[in-house]
DRENROZA-436352 format. One line per field, with one value per residue: residue number from 1; residue in one letter; chain; x, y, z of N, C-alpha, C, CB in turn. Coordinates in steps of 0.001 Angstrom, whole numbers. Atoms other than C-alpha are relative to their C-alpha. Glycine has a CB too. Layout:
// residues N
num: [NUM, ...]
residu: [A, ...]
chaine: [A, ...]
n_c1: [X, ...]
n_c2: [Y, ...]
n_c3: [Z, ...]
ca_c1: [X, ...]
ca_c2: [Y, ...]
ca_c3: [Z, ...]
c_c1: [X, ...]
c_c2: [Y, ...]
c_c3: [Z, ...]
cb_c1: [X, ...]
cb_c2: [Y, ...]
cb_c3: [Z, ...]
END
This chain:
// residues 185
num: [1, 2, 3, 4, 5, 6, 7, 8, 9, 10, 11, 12, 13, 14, 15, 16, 17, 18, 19, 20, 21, 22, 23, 24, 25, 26, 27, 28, 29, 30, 31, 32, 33, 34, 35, 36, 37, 38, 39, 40, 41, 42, 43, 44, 45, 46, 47, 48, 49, 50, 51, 52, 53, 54, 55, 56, 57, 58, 59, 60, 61, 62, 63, 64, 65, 66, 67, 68, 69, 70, 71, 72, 73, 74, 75, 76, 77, 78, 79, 80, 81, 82, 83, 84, 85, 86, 87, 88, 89, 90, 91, 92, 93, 94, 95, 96, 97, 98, 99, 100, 101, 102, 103, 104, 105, 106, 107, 108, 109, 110, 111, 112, 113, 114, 115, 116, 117, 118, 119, 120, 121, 122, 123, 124, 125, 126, 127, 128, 129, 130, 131, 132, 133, 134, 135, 136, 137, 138, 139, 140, 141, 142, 143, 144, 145, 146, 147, 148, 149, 150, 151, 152, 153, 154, 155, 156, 157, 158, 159, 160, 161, 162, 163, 164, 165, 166, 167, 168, 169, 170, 171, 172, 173, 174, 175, 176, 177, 178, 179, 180, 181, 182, 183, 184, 185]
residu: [X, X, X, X, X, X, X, X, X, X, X, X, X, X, X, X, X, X, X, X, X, X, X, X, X, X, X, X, X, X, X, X, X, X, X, X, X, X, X, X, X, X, X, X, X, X, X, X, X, X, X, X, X, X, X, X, X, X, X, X, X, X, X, X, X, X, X, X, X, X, X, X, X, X, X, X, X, X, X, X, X, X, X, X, X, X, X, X, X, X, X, X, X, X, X, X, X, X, X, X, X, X, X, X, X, X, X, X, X, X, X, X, X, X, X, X, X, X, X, X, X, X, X, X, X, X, X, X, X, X, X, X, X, X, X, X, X, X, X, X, X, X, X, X, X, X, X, X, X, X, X, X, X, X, X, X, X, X, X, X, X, X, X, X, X, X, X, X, X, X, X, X, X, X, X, X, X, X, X, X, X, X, X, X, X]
chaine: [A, A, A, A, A, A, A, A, A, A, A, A, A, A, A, A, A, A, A, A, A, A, A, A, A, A, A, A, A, A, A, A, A, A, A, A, A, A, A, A, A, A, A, A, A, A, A, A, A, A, A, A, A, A, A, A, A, A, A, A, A, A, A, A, A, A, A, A, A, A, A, A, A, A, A, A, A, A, A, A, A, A, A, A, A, A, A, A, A, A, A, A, A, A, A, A, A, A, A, A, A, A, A, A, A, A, A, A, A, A, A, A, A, A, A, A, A, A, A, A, A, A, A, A, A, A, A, A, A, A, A, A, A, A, A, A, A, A, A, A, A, A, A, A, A, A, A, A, A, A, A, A, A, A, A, A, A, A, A, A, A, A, A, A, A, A, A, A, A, A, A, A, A, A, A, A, A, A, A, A, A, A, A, A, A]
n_c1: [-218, -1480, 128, -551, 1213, 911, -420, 179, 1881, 296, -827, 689, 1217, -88, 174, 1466, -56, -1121, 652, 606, -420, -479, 779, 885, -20, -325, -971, -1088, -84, -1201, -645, 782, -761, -1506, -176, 210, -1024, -815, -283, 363, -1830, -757, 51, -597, -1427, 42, 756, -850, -1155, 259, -275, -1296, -142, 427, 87, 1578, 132, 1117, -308, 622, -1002, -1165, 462, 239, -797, -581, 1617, 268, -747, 680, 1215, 189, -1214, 484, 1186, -637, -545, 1097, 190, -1136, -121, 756, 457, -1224, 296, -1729, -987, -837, 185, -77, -980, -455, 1140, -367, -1598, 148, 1391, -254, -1655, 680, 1004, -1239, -1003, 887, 416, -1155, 189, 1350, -737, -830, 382, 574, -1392, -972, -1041, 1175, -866, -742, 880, 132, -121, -1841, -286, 412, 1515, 12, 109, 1144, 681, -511, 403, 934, 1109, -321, 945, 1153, 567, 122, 516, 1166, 137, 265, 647, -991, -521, -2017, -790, -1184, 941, 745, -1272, -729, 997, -6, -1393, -475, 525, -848, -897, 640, 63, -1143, -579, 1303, -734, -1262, 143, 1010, -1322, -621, 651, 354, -1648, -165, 944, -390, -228, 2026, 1270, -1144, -576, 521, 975, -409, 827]
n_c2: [578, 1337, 863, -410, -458, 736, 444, -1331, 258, 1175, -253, -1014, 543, 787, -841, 253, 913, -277, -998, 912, 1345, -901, -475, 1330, 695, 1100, 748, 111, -1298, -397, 987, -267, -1930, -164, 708, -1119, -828, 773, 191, -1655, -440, 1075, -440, -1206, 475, 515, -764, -751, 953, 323, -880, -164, 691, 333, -1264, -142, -1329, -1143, -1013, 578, 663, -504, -835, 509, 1213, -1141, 94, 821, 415, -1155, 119, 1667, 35, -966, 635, 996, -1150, -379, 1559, 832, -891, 199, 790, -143, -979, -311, -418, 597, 322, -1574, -1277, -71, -191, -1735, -437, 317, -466, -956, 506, 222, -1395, -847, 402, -392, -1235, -683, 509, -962, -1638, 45, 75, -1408, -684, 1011, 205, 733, 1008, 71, 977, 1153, 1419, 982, 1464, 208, -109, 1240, 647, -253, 1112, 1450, -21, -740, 258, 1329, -525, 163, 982, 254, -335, 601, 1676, 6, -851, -720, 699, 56, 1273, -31, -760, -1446, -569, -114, -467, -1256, -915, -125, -1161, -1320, 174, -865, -1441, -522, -366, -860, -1613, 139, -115, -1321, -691, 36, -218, -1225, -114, 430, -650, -1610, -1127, -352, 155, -1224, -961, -723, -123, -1382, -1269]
n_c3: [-1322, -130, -1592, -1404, -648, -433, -1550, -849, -375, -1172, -1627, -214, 22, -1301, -1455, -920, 151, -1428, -1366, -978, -835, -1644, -922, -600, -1608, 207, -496, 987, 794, -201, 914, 1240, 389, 101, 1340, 1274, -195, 513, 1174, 245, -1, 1013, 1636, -318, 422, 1261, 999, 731, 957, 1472, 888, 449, 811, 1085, 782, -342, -992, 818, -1035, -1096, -1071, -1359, -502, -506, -872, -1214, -749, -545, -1224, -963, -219, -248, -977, -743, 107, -1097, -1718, -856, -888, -1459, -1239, -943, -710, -1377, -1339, -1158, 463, 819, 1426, 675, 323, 1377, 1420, 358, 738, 1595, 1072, 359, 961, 968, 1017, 159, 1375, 754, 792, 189, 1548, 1079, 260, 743, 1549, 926, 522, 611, -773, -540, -300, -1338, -1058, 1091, -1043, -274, -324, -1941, -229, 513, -1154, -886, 703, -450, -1357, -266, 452, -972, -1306, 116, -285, -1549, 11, 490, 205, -1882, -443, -383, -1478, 184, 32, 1125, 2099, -32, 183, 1497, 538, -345, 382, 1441, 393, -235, 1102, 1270, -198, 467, 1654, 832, -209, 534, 1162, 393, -151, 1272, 1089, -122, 497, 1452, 557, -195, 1053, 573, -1152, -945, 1214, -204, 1196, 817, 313]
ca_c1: [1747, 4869, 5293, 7467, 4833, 2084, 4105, 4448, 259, 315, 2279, -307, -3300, -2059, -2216, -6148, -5625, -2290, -4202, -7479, -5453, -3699, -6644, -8181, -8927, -7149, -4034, -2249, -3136, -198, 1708, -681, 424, 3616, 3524, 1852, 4027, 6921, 5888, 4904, 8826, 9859, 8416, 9634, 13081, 11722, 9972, 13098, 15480, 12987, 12790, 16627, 16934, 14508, 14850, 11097, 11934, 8787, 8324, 5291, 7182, 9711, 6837, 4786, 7738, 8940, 4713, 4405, 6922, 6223, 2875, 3209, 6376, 3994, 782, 2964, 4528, 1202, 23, 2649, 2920, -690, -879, 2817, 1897, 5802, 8649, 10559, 8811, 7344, 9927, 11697, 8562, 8731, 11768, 11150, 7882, 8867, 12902, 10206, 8288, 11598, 13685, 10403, 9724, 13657, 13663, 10632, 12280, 15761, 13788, 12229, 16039, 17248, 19202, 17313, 20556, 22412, 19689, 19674, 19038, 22578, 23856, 23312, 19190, 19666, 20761, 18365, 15699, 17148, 17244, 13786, 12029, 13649, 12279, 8902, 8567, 9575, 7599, 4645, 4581, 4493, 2376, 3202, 4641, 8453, 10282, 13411, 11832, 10005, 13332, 15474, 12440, 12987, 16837, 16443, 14245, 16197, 19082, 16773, 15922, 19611, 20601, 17128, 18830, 22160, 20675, 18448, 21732, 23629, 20944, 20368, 24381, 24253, 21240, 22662, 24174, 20406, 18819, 21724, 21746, 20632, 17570, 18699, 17138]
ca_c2: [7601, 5133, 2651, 4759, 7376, 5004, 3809, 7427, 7572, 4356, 5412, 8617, 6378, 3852, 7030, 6464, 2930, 3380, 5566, 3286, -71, 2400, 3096, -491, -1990, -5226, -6724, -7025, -3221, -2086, -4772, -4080, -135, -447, -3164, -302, 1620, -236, -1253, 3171, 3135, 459, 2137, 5617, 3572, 1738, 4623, 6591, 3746, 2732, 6201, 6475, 3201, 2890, 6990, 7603, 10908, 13332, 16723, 14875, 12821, 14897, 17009, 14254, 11753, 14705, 15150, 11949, 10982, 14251, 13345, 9519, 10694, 13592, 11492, 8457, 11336, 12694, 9002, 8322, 11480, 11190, 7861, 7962, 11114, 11888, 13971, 11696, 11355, 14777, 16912, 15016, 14621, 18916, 18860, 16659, 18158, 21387, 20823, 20064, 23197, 25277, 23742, 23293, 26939, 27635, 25468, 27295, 30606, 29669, 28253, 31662, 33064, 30539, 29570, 26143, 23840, 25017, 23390, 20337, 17054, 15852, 12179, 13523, 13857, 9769, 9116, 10924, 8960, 5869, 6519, 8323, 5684, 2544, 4438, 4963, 1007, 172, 2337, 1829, -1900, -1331, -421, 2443, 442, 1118, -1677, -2303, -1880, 1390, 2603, 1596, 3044, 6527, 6792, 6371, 8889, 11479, 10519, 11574, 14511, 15157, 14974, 16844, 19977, 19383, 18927, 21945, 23867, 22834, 23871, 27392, 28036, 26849, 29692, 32561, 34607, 34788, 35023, 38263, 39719, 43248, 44132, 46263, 49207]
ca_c3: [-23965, -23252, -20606, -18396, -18468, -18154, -14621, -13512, -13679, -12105, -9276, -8864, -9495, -6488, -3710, -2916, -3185, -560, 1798, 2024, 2582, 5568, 7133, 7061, 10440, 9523, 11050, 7345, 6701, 7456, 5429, 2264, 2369, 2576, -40, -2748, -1319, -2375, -5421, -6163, -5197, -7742, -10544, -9627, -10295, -13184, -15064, -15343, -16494, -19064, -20426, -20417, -21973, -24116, -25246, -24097, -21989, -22891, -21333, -19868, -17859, -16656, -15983, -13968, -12745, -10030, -9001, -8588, -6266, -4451, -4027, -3032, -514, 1192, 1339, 3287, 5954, 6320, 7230, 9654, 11239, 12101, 13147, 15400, 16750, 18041, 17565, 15788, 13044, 12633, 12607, 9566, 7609, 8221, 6903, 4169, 2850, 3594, 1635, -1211, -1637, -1125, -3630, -5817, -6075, -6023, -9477, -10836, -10312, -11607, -14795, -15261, -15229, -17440, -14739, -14227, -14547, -11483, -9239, -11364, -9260, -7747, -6499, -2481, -3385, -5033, -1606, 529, -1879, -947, 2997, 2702, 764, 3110, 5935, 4861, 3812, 7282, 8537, 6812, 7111, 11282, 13499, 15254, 18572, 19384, 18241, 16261, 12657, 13858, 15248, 12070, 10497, 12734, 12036, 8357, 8123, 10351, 8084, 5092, 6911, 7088, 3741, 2819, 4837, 3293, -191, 19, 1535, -1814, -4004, -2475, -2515, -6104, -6522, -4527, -6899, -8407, -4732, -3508, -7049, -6534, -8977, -11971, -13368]
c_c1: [898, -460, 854, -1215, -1196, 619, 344, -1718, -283, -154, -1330, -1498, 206, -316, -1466, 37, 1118, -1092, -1107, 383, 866, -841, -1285, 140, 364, 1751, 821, -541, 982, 982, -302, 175, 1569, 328, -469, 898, 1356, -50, -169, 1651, 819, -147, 24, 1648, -269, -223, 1149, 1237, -568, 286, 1540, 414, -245, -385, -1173, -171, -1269, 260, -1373, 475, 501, -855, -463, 1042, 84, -1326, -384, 631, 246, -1138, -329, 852, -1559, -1139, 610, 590, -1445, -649, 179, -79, -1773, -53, 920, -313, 1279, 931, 680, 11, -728, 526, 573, -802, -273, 710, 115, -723, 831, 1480, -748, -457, 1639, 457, -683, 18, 1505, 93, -938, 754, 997, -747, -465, 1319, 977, 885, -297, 1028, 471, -502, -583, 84, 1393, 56, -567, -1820, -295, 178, -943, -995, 58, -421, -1504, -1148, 212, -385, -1498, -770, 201, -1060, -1740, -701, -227, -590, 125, 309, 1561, 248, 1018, -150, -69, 1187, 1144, -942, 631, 1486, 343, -677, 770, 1259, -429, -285, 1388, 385, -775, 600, 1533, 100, -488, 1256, 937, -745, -414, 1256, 436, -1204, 374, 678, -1056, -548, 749, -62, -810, -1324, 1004, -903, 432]
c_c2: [-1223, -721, 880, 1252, -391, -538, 1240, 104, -966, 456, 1553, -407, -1176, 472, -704, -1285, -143, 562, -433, -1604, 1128, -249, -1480, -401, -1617, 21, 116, 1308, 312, -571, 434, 1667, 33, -1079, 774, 669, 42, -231, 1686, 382, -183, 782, 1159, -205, -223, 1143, 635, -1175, -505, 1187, 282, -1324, -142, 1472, 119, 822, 684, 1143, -568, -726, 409, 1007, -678, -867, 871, 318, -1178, -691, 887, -482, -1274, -7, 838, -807, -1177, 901, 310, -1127, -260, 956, 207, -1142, -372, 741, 472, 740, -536, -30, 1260, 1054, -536, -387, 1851, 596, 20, 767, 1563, 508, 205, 1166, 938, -286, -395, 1485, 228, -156, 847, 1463, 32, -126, 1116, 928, -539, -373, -1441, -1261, 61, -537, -1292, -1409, -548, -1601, 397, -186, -1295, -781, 160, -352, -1132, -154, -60, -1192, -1694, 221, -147, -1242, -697, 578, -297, -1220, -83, 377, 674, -80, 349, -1049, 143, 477, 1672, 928, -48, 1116, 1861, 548, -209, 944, 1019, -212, 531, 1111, 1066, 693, 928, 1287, -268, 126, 1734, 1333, 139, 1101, 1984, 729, -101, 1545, 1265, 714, 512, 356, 1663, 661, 1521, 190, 1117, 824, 242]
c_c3: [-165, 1472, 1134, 291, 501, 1151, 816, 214, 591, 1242, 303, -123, 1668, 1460, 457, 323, 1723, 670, 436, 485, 1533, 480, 343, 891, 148, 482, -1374, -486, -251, -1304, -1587, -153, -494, -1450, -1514, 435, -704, -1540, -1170, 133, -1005, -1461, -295, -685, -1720, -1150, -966, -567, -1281, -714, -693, -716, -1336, -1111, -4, 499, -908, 1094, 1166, 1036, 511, 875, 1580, 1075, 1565, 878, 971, 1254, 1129, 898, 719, 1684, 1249, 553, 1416, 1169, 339, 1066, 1039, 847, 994, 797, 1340, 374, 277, -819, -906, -950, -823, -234, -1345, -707, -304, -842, -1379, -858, -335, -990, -1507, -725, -51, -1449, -1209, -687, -455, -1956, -581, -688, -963, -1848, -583, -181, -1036, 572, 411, 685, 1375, 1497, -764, 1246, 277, 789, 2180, -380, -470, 1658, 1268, -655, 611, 1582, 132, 60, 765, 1518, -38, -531, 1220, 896, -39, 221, 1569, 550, 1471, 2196, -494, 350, -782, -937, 231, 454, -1168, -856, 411, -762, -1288, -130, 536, -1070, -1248, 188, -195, -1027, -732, 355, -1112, -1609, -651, -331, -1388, -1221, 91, 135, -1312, -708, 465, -171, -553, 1540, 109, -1215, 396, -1524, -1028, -909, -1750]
cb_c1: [-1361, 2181, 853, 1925, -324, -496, 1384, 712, -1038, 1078, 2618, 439, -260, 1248, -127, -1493, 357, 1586, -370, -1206, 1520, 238, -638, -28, -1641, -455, -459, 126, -438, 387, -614, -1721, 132, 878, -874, -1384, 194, -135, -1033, -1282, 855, -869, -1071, -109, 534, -1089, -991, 563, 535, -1455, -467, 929, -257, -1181, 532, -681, 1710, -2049, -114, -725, 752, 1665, -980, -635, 1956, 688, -1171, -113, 1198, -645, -626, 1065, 2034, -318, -404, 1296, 1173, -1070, 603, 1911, 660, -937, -294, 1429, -648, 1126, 559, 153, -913, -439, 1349, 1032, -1999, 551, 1187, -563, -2124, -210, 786, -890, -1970, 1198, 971, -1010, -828, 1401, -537, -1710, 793, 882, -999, -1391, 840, 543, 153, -1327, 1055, 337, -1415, 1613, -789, 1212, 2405, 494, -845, 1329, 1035, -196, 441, 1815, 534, -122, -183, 1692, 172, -206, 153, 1159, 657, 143, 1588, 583, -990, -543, -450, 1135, -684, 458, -2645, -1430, 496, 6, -1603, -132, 1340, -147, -1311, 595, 274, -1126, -499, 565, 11, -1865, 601, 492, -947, -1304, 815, -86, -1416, -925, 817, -740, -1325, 96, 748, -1288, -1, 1913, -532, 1086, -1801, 1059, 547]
cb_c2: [-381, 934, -1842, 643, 569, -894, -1032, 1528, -210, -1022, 712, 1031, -853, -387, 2054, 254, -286, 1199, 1516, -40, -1420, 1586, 1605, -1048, 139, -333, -1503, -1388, 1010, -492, -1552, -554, 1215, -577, -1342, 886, -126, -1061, -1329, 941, -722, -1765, -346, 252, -1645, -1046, 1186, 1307, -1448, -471, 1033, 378, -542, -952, 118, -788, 1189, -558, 1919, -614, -612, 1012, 551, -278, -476, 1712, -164, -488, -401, 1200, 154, -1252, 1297, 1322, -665, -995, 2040, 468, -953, -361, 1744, 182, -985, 199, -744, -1677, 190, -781, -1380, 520, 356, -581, -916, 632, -996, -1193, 209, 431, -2270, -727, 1286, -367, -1268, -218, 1382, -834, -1529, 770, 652, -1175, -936, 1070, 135, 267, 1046, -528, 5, 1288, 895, 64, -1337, 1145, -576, 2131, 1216, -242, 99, 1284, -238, -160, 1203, 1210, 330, -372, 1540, 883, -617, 438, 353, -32, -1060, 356, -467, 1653, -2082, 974, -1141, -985, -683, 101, -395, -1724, -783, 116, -337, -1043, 120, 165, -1312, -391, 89, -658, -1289, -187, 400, -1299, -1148, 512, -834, -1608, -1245, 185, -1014, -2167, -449, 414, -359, -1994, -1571, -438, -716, 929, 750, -308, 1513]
cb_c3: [692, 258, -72, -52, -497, -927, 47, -955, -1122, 179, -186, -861, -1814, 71, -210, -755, -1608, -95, -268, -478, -1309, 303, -689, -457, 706, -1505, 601, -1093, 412, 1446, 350, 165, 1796, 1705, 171, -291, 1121, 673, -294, 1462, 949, -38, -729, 1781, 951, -1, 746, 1015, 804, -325, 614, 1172, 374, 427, -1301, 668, 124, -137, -750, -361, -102, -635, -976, -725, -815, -773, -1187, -777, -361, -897, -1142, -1597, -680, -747, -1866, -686, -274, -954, -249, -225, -770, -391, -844, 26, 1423, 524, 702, 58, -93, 177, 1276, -330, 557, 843, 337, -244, 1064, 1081, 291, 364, 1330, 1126, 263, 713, 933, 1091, -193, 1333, 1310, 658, -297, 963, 1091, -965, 1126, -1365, -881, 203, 684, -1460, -670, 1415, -578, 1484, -778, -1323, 336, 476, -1216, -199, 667, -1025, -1796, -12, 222, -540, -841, 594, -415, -981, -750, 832, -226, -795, 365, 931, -416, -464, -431, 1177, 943, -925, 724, 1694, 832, -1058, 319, 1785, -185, -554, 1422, -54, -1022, 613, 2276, 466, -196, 1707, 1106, -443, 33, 1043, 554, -287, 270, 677, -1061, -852, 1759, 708, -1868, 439, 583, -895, 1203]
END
């Protein structure tokens, strides 16, 4: 066990922790979610720059890092979309989650064709990250009254929803030669 894997288990030990400061009946709940939240973001960043720095990649890690930030992203949409209630914010948490399992299994598959590279993480899914995860500390940190925040909040997330179609789109264009191949005998 390394420190960037020991901050991927972090970040997957913080969820219960995130999800009962959410649901506390306190005035700085909100604040105190979004603040694990945040820092479950930071070391999503950090984990993988130590490993690439400090040459620490394991297959544990690459196994976990991709779980965990799955798991931390899905957990905060579920959150929000119950507690907003509204279009706005449930359709691109749909998007998102569902973008996830797609291009999840798509990867699985390719890896069982040895095909695993051609759906290989690209620079558009660094930026829908970025949007996704500046949405959901806005977000998070508010409570769910329309105001400025909670609108910045909405159109970073449709923006992540965006790019989540757009990414997915890449990645299943990058796979269909494998998806259209006829079976052979």
């Amino acid at each position: 066990m390394n420190i960037p894997n020991l901050l991927t288990v972090l970040r997957v030990l913080l969820i219960p922790f995130f999800v009962l400061l959410f649901y506390l009946p306190f005035h700085w709940s909100y604040l105190a979610a979004s603040t694990v939240f945040t820092i479950a973001a930071v070391t999503d960043w950090l984990d993988g720059y130590l490993a690439r720095r400090l040459q620490q990649s394991t297959p544990f890690g690459a196994f976990l890092d991709p779980v965990a930030d799955k798991l931390m992203v899905a957990v905060a949409l579920v959150l929000l979309v119950e507690h907003h209630a509204n279009l706005w914010l449930t359709l691109p948490a749909v998007i998102i989650i569902g973008r996830e399992i797609v291009v999840s299994a798509l990867r699985e598959w390719m890896a069982e064709l040895g095909a695993r590279a051609r759906v290989a993480v690209s620079s558009l899914g660094k930026w829908k990250t970025a949007a996704q995860m500046v949405a959901l500390v806005i977000l998070l940190a508010n409570p769910p009254v329309f105001t400025a925040w909670v609108a910045l909040g909405y159109g970073l997330l449709i923006v992540a929803a965006a790019l989540t179609l757009w990414s997915m789109a890449n990645y299943l264009m990058a796979a269909w030669p494998h998806l259209s191949a006829t079976e052979k005998k």
